[in-house]
mmCIF file as gemmi writes it, N, C-alpha and C atoms, coordinates in Angstrom:
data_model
loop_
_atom_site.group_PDB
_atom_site.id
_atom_site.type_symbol
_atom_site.label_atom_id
_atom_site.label_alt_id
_atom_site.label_comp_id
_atom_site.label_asym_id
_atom_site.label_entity_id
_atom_site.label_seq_id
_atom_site.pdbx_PDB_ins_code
_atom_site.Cartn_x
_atom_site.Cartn_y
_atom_site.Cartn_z
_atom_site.occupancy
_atom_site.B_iso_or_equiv
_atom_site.pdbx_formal_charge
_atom_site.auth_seq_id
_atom_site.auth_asym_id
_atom_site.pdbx_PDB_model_num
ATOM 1 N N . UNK Axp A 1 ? 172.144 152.416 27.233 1 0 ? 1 A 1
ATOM 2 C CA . UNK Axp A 1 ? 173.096 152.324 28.323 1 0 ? 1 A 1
ATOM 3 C C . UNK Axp A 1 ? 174.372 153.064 27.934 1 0 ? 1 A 1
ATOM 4 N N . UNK Axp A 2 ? 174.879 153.891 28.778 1 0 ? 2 A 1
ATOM 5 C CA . UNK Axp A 2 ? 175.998 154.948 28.603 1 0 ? 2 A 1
ATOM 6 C C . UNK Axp A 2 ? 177.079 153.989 29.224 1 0 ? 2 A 1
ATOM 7 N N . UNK Axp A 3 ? 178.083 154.19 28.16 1 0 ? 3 A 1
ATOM 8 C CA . UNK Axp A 3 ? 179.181 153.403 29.264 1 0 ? 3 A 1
ATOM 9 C C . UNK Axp A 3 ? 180.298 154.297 30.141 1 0 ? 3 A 1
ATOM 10 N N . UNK Axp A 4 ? 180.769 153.879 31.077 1 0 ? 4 A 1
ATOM 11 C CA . UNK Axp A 4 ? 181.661 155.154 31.613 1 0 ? 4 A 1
ATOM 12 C C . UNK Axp A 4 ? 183.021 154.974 30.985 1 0 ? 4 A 1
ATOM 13 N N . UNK Axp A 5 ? 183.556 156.153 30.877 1 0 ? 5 A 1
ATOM 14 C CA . UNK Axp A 5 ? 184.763 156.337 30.339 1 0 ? 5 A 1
ATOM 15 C C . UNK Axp A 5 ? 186.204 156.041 30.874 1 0 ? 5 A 1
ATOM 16 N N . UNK Axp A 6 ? 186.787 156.004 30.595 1 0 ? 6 A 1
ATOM 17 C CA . UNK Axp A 6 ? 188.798 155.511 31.161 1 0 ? 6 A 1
ATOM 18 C C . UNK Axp A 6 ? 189.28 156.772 30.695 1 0 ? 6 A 1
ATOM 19 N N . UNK Axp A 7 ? 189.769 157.695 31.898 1 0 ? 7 A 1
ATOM 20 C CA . UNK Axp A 7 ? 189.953 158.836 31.408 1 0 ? 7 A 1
ATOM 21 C C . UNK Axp A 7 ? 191.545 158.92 31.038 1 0 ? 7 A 1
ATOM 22 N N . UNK Axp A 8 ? 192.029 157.624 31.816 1 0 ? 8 A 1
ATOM 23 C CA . UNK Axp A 8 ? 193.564 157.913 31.478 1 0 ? 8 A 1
ATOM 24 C C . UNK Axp A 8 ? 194.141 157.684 30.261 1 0 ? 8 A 1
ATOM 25 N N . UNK Axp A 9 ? 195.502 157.767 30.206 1 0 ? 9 A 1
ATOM 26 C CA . UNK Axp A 9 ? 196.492 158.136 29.28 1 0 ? 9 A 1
ATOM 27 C C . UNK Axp A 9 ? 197.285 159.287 29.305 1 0 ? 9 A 1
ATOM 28 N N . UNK Axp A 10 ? 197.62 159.628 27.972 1 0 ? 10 A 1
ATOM 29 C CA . UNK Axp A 10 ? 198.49 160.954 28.19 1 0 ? 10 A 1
ATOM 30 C C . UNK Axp A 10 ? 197.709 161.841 27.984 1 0 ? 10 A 1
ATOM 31 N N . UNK Axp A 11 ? 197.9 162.474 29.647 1 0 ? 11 A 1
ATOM 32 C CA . UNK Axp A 11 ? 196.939 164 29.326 1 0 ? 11 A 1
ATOM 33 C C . UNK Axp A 11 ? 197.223 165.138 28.612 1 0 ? 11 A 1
ATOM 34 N N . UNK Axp A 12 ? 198.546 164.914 28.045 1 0 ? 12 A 1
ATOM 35 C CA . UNK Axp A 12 ? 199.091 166.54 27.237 1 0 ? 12 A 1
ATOM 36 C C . UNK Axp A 12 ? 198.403 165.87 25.803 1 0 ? 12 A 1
ATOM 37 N N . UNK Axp A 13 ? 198.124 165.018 25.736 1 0 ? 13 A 1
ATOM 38 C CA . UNK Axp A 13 ? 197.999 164.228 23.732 1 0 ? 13 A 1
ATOM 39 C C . UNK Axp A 13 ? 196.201 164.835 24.097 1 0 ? 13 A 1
ATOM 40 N N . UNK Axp A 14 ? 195.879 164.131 25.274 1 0 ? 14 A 1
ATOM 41 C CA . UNK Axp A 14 ? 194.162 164.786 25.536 1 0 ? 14 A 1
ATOM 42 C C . UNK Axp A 14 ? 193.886 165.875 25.32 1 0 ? 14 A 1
ATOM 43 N N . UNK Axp A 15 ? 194.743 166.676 26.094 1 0 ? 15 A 1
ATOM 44 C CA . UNK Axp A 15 ? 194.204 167.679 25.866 1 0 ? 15 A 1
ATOM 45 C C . UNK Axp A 15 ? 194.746 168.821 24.772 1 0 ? 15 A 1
ATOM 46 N N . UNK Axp A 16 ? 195.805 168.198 23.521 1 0 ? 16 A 1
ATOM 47 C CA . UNK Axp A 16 ? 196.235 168.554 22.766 1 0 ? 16 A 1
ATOM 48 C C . UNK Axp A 16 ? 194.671 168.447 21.537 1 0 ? 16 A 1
ATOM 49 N N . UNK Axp A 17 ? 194.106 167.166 21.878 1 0 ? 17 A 1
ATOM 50 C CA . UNK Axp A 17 ? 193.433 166.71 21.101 1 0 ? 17 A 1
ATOM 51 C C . UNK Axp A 17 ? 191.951 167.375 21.207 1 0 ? 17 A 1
ATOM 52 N N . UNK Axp A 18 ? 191.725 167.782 22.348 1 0 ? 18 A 1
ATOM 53 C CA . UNK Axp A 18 ? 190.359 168.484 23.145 1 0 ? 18 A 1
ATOM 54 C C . UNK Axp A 18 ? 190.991 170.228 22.745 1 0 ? 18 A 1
ATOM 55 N N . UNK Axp A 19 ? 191.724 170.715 22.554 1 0 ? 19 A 1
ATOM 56 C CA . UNK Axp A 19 ? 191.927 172.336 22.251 1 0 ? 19 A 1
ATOM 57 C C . UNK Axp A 19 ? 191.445 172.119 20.546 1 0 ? 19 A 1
ATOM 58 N N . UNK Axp A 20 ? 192.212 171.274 19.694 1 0 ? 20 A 1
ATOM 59 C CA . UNK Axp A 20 ? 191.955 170.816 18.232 1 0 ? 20 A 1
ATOM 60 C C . UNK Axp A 20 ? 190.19 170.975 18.109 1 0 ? 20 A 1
ATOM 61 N N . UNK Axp A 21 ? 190.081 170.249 19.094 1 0 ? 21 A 1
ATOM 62 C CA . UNK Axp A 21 ? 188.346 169.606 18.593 1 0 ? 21 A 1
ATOM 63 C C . UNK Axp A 21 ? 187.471 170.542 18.779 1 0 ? 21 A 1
ATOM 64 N N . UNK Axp A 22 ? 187.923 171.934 19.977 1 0 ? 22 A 1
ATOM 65 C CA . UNK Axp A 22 ? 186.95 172.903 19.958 1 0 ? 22 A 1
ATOM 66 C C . UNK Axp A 22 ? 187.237 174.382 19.054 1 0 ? 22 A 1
ATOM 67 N N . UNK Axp A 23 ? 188.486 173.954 18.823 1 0 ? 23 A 1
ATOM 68 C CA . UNK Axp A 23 ? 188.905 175.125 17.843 1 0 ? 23 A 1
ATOM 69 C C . UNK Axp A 23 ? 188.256 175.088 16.586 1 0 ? 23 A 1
ATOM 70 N N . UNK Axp A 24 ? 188.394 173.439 15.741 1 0 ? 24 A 1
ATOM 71 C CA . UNK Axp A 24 ? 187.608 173.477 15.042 1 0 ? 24 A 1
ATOM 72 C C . UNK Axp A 24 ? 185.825 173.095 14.975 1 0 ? 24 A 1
ATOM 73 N N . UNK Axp A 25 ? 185.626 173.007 15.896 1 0 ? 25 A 1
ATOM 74 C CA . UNK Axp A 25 ? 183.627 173.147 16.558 1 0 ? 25 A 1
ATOM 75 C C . UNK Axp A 25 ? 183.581 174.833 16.494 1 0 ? 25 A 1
ATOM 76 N N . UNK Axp A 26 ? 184.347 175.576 16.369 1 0 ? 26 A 1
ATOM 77 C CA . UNK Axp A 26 ? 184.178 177.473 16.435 1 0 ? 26 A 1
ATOM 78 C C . UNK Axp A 26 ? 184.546 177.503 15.481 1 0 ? 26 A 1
ATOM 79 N N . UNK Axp A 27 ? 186.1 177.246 14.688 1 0 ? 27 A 1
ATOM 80 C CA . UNK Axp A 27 ? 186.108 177.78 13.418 1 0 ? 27 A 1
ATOM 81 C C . UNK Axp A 27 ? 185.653 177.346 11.891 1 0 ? 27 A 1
ATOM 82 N N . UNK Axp A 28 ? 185.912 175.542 11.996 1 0 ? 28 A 1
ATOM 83 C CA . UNK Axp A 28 ? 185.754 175.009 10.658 1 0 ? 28 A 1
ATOM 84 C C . UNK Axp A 28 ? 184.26 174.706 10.631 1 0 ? 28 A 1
ATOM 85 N N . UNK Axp A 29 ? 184.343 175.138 8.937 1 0 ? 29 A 1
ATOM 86 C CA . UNK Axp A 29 ? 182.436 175.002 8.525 1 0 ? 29 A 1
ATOM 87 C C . UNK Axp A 29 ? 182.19 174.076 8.744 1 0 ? 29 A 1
ATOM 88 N N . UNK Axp A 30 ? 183.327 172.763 8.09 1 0 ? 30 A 1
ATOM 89 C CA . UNK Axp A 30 ? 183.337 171.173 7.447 1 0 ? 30 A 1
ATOM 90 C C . UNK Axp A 30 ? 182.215 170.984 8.869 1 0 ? 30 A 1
ATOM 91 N N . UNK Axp A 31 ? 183.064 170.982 10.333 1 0 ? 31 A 1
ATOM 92 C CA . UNK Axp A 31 ? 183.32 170.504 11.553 1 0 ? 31 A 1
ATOM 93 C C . UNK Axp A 31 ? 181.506 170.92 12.241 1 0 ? 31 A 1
ATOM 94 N N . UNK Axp A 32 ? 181.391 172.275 12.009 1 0 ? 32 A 1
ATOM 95 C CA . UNK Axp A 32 ? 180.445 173.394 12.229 1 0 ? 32 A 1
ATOM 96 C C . UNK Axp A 32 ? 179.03 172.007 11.906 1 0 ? 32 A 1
ATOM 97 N N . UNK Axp A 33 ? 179.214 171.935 10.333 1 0 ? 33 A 1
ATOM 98 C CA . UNK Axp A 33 ? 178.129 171.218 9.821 1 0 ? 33 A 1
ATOM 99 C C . UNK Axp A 33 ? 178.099 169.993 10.642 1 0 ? 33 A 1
ATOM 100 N N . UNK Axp A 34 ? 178.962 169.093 10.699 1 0 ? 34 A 1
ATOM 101 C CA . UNK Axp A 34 ? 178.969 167.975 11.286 1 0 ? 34 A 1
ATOM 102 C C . UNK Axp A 34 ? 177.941 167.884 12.708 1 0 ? 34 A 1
ATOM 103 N N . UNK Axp A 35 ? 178.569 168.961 13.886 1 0 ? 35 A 1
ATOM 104 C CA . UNK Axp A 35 ? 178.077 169.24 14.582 1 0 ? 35 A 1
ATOM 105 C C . UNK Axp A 35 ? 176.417 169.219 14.539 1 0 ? 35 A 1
ATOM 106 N N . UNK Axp A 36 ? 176.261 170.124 13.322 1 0 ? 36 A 1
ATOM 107 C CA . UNK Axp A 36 ? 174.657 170.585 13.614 1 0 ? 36 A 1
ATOM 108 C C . UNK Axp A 36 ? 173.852 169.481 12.88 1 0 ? 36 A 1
ATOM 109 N N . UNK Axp A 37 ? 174.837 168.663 12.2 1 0 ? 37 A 1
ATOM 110 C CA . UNK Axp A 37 ? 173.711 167.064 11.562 1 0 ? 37 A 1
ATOM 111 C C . UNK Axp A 37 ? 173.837 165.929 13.406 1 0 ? 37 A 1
ATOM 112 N N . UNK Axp A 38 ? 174.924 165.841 13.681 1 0 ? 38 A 1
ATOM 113 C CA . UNK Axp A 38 ? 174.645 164.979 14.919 1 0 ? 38 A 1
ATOM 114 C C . UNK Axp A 38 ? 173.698 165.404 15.874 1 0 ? 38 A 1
ATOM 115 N N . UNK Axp A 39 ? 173.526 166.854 16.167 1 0 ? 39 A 1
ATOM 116 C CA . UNK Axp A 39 ? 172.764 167.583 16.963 1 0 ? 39 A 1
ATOM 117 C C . UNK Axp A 39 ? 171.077 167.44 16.723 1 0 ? 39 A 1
ATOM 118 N N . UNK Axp A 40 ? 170.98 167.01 14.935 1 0 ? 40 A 1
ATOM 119 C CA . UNK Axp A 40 ? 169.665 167.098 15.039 1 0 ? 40 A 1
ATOM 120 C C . UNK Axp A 40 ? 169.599 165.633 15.228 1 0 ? 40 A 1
ATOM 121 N N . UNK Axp A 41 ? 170.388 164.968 15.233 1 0 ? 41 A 1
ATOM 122 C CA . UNK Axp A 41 ? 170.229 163.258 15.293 1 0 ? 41 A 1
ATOM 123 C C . UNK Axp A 41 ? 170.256 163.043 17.133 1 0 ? 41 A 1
ATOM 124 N N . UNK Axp A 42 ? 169.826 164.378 17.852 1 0 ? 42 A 1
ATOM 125 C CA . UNK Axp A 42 ? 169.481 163.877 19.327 1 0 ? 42 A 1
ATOM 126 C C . UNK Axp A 42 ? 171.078 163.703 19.905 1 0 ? 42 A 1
ATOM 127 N N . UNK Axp A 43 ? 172.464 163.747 19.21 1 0 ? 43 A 1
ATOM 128 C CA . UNK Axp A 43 ? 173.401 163.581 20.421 1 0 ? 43 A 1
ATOM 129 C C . UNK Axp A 43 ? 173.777 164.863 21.342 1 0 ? 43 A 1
ATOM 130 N N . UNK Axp A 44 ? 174.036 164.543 22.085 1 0 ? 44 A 1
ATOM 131 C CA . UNK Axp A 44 ? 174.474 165.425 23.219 1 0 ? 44 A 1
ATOM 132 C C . UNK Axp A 44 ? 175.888 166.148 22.737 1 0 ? 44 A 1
ATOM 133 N N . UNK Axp A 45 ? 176.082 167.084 23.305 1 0 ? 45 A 1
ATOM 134 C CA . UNK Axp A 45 ? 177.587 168.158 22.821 1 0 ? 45 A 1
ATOM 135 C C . UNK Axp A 45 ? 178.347 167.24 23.509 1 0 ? 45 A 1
ATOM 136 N N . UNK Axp A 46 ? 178.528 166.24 24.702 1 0 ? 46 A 1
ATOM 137 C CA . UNK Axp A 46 ? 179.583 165.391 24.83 1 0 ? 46 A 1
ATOM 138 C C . UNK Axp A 46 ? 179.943 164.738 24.026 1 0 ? 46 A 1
ATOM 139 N N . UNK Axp A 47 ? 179.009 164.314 23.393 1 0 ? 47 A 1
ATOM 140 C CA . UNK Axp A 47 ? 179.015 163.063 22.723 1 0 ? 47 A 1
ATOM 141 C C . UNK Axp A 47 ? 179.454 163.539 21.118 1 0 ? 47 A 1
ATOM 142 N N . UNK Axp A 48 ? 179.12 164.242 20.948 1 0 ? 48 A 1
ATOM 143 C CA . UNK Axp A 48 ? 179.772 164.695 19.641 1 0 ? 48 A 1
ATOM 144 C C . UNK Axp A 48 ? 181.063 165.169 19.908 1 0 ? 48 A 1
ATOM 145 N N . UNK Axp A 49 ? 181.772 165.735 20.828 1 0 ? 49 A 1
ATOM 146 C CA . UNK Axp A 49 ? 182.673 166.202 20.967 1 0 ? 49 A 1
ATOM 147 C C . UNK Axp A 49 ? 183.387 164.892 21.046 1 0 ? 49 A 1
ATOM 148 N N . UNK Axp A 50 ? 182.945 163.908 21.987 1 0 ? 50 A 1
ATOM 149 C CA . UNK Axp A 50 ? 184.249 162.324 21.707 1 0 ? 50 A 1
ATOM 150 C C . UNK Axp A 50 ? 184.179 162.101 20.729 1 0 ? 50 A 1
ATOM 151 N N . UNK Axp A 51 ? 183.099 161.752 19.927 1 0 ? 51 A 1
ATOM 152 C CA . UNK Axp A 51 ? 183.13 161.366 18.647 1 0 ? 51 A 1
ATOM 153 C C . UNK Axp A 51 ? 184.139 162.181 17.313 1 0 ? 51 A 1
ATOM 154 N N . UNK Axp A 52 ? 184.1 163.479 17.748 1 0 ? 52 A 1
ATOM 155 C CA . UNK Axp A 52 ? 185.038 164.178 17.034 1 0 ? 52 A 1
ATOM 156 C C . UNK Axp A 52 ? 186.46 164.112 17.376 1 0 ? 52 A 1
ATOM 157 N N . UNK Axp A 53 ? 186.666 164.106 18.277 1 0 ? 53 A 1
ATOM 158 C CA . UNK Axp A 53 ? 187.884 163.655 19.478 1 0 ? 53 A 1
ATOM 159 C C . UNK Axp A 53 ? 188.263 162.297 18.442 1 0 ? 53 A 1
ATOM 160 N N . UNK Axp A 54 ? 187.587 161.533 18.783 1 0 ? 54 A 1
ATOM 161 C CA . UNK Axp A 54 ? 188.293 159.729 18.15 1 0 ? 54 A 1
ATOM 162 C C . UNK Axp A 54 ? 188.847 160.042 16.205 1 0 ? 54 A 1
ATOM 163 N N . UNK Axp A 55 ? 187.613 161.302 15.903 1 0 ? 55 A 1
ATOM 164 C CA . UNK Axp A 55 ? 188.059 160.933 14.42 1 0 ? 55 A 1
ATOM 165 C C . UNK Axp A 55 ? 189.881 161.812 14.328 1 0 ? 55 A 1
ATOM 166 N N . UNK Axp A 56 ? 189.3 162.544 15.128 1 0 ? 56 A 1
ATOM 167 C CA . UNK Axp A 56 ? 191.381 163.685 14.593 1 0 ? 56 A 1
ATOM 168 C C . UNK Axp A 56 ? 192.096 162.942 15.311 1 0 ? 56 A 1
ATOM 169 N N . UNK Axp A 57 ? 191.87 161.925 16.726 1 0 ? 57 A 1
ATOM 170 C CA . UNK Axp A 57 ? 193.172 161.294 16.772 1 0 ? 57 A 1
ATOM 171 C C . UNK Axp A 57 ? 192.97 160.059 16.019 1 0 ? 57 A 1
ATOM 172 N N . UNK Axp A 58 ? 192.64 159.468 15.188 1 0 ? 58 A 1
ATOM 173 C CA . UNK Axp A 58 ? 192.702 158.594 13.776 1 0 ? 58 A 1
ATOM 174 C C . UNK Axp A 58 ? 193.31 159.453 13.204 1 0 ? 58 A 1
ATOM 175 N N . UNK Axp A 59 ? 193.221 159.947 12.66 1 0 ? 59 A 1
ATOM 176 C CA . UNK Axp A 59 ? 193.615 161.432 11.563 1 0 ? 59 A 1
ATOM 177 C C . UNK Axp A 59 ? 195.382 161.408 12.46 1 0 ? 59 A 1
ATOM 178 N N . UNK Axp A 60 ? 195.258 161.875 13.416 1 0 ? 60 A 1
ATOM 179 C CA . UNK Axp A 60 ? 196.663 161.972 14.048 1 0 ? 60 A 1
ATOM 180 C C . UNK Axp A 60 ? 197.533 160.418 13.781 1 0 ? 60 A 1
ATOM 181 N N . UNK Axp A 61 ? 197.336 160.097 14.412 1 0 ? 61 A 1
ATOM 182 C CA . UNK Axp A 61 ? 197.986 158.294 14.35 1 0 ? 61 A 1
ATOM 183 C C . UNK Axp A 61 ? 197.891 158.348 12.658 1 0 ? 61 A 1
ATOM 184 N N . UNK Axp A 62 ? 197.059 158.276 12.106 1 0 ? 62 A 1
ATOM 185 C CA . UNK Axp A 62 ? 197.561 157.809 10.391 1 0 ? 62 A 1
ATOM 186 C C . UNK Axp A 62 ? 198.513 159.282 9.66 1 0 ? 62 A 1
ATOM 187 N N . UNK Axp A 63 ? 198.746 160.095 9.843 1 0 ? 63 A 1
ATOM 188 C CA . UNK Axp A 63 ? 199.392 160.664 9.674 1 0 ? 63 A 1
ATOM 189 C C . UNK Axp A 63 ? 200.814 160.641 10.108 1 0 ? 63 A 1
ATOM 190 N N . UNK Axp A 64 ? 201.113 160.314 11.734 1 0 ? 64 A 1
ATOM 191 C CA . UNK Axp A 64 ? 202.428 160.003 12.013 1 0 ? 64 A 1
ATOM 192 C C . UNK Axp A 64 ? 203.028 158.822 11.752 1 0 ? 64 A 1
ATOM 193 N N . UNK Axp A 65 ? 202.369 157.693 11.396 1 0 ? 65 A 1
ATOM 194 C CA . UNK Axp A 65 ? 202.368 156.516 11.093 1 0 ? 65 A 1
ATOM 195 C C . UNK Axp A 65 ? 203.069 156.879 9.69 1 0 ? 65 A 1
ATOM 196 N N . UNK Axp A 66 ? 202.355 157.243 8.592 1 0 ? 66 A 1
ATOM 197 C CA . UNK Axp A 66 ? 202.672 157.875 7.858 1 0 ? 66 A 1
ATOM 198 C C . UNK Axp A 66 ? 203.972 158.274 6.994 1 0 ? 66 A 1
ATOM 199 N N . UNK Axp A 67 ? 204.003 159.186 8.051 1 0 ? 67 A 1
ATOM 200 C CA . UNK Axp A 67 ? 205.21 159.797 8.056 1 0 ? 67 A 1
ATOM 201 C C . UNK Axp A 67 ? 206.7 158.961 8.477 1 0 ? 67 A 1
ATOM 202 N N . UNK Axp A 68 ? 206.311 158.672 9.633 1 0 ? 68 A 1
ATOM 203 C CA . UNK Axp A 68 ? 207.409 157.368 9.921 1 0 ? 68 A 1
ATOM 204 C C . UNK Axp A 68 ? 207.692 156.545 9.109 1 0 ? 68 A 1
ATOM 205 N N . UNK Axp A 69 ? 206.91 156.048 8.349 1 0 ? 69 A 1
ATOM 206 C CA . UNK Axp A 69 ? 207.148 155.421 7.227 1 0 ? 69 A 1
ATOM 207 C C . UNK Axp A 69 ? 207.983 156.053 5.782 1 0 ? 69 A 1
ATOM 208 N N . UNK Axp A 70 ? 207.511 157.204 5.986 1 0 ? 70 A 1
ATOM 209 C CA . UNK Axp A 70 ? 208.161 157.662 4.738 1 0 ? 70 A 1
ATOM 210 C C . UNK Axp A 70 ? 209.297 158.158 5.038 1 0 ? 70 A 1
ATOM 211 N N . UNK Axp A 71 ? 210.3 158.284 6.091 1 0 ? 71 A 1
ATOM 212 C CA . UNK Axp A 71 ? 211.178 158.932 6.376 1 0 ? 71 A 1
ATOM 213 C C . UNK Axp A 71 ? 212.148 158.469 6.031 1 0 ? 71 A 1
ATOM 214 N N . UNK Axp A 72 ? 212.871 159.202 5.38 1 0 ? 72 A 1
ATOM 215 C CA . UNK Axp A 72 ? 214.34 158.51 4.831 1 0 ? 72 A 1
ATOM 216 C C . UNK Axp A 72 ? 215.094 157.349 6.408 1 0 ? 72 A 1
ATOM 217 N N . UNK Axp A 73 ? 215.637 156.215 5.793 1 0 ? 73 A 1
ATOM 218 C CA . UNK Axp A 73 ? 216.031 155.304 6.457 1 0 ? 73 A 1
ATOM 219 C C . UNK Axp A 73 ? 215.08 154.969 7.883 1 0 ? 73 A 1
ATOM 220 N N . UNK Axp A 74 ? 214.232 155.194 7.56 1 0 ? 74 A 1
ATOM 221 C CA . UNK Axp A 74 ? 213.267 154.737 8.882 1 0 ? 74 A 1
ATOM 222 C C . UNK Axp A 74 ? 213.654 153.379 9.365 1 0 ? 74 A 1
ATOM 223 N N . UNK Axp A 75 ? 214.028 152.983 10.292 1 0 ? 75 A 1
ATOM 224 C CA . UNK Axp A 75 ? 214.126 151.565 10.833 1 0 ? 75 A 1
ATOM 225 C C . UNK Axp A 75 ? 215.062 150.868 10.181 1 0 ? 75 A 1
ATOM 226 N N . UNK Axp A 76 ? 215.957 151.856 9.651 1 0 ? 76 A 1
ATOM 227 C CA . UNK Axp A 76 ? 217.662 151.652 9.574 1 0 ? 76 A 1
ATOM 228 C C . UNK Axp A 76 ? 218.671 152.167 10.464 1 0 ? 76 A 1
ATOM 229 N N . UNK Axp A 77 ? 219.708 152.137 10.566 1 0 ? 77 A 1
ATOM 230 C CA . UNK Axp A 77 ? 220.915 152.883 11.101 1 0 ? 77 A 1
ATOM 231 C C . UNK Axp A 77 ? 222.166 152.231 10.941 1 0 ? 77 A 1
ATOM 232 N N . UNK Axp A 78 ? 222.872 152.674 10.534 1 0 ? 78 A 1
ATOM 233 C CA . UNK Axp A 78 ? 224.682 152.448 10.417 1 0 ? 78 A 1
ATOM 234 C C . UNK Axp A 78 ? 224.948 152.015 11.663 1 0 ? 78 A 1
ATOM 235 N N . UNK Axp A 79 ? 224.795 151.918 12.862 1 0 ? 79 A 1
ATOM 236 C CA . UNK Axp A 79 ? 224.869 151.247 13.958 1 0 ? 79 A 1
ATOM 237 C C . UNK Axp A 79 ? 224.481 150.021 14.303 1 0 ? 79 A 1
ATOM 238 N N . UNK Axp A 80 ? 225.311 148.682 14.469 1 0 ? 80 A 1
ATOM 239 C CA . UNK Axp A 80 ? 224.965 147.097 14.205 1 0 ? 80 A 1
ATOM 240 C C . UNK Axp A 80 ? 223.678 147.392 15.589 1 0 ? 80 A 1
ATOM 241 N N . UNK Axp A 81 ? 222.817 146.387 15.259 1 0 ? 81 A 1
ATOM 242 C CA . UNK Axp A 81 ? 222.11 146.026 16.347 1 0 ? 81 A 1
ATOM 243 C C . UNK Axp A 81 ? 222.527 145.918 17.84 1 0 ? 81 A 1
ATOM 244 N N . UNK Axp A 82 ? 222.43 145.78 18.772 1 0 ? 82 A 1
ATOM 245 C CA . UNK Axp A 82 ? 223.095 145.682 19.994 1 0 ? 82 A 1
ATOM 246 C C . UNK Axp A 82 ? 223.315 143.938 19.802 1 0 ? 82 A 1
ATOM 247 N N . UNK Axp A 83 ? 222.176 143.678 19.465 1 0 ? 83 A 1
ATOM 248 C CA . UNK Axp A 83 ? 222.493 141.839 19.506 1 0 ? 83 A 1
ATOM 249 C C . UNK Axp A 83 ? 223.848 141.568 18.502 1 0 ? 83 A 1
ATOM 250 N N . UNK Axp A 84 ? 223.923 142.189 16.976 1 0 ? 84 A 1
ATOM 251 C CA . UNK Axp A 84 ? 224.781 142.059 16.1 1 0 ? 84 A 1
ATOM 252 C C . UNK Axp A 84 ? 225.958 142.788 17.342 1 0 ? 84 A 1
ATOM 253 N N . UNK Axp A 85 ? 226.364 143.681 17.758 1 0 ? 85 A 1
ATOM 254 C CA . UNK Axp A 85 ? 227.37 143.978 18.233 1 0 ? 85 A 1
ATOM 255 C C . UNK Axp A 85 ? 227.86 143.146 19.459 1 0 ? 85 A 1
ATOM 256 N N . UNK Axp A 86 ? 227.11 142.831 19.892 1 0 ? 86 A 1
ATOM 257 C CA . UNK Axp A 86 ? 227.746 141.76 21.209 1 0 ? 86 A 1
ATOM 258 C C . UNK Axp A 86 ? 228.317 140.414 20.505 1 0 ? 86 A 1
ATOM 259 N N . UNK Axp A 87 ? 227.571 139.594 19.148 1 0 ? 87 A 1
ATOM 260 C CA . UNK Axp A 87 ? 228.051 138.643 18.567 1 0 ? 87 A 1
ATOM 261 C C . UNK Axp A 87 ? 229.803 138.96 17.855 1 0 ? 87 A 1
ATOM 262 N N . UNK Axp A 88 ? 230.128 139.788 17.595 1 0 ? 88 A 1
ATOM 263 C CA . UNK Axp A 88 ? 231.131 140.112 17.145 1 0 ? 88 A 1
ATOM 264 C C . UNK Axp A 88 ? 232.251 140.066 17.711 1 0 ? 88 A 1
ATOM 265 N N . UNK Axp A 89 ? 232.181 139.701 19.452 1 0 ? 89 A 1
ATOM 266 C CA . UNK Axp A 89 ? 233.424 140.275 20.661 1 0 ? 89 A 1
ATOM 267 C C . UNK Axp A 89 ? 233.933 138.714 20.986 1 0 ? 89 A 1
């Protein structure tokens, strides 16, 4: 049983993520190979293509995640809280 898809969200991240996934289905070997082991395992080029789709935006999200984290003063600022600044008046 195929389930149907929820196509929404943000369509610029979609289709940021769908240019990624066929660029590397043409250029990268890694990607190339992947392809041609799911292919003999009977999936369909949709279906490998979501499946490749879900792994780079994992890959995306743990990377910006990441990064946010490592950023100098992340989830600091010299600016009191709005709650701390209203207690003060």
């Amino acid at each position: 049983m195929r389930h149907r898809l929820n196509r929404g969200g943000d369509r610029a991240l979609n289709k940021a993520i769908h240019v990624i996934a066929t660029t590397r289905m043409r250029d990268c070997p890694t990607t190339r190979a992947y392809v041609a082991r799911r292919t003999a395992q009977g999936k369909r080029p949709q279906e490998i293509r979501r499946c490749l789709k879900r792994y780079i935006a994992r890959q995306l999200y743990r990377t910006l995640t990441r990064t946010m984290a490592e950023a100098p003063g992340a989830g600091r600022s010299d600016e009191p809280a709005p709650s701390e600044a209203l207690d003060n008046t």
